[in-house]
C-alpha positions, 0 to 999 in steps of 0.5 A: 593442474592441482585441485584443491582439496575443499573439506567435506560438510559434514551432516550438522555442518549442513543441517544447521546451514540450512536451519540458519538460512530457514530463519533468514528466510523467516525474519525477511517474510515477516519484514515482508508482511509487516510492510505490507500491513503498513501500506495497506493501513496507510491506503485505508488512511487515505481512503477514510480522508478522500470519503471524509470530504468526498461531500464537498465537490457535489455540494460545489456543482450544486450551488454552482448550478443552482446560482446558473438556472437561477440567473438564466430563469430571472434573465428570461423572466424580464 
């Protein structure tokens, strides 16, 4: 069996691997957060336009409810 010979790394050589991967490491971070901020403006978007309208339903049950007694109140009054 014959091995092959693979040249040693030399101390550079493996700094700046290391230096190289480190910056790798730091852009994919960054991505990272700044998709993370981006989802967390888009759920806050979101939320501001579900309390916006969030009136609308209560109000909905109200009148329902109102035109309800009212029509049983005047049915029982005959």
């Amino acid at each position: 069996m014959s091995e092959q010979q693979q040249p040693k790394a030399t101390n550079q050589a493996l700094l700046l691997q290391i230096v190289r991967d480190i910056e790798i490491l730091k852009a994919n971070s960054i991505q990272i957060l700044q998709t993370g901020q981006d989802h967390e403006t888009r759920i806050r978007d979101l939320e501001k336009q579900a309390n916006r309208n969030a009136w609308i339903p209560p109000l909905i049950t109200a009148v329902v409810t109102s035109i309800a007694v009212y029509l049983i109140s005047k049915g029982f009054g005959q």
